[in-house]
C-alpha positions in Angstrom: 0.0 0.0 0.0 3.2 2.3 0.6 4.3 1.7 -2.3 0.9 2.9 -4.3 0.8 5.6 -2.4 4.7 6.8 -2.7 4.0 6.2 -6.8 1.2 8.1 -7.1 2.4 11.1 -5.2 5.6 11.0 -7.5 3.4 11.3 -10.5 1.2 14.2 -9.0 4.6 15.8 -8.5 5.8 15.2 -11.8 3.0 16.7 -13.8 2.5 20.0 -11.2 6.1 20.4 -11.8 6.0 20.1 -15.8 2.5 21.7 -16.1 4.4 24.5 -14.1 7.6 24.6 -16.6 5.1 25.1 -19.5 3.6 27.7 -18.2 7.0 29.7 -17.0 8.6 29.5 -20.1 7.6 32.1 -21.6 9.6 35.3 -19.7 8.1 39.1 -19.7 10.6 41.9 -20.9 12.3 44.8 -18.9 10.4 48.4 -20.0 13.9 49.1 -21.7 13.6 45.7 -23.8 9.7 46.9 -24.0 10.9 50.4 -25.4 13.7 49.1 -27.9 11.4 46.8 -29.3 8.5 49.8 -29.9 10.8 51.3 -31.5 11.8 48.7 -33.8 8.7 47.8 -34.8 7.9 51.1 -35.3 10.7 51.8 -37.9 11.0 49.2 -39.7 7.2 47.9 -40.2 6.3 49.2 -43.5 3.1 48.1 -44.3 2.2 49.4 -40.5 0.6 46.2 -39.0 2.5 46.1 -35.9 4.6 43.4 -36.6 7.7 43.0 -38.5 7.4 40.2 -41.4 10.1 38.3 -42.7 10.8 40.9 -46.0 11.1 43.6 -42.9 12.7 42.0 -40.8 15.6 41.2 -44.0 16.1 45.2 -44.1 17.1 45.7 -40.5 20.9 47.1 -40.4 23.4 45.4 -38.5 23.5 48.1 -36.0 19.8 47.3 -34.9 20.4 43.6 -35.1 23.5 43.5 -32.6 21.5 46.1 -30.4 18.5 43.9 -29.9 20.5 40.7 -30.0 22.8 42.5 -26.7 19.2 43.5 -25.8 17.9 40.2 -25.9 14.8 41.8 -28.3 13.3 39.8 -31.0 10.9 41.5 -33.1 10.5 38.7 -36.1 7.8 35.9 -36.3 6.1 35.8 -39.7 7.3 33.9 -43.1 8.4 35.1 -45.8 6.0 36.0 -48.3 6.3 33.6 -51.8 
């Protein structure tokens, strides 16, 4: 009976723990990462959807890229269009 019960507490600790990792993965930015990426966005979407596409994101100058990359910023998520 021990046994069942040590087992079956193990599992109930192994899903809250993973259920908890999914859900913590995702981390919120610092208002200076908030602010650089603004401003990104902001110069470099053309077509003014508030995001940066793939074409977009292909015209952003090194300068920008090292910035956001030291930043830890990314602004990208779309395809390319065909």
């Amino acid at each position: 009976m021990k046994k069942l019960l040590v087992i079956a507490l193990g599992l109930l600790v192994a899903g809250t723990v993973s259920v908890n990792a999914a859900k913590g993965s995702k981390k919120s930015m610092t208002p200076e990462q908030q602010k650089l990426k603004t401003e990104m966005v902001e110069k470099y979407d053309a077509n003014k959807d508030g995001k940066v596409d793939a074409d977009e994101a292909a015209k952003i100058d090194r300068a920008d890229k090292k910035k956001m990359k030291e930043a830890g910023v990314t602004i990208t998520r779309g395809k390319k269009k065909k």
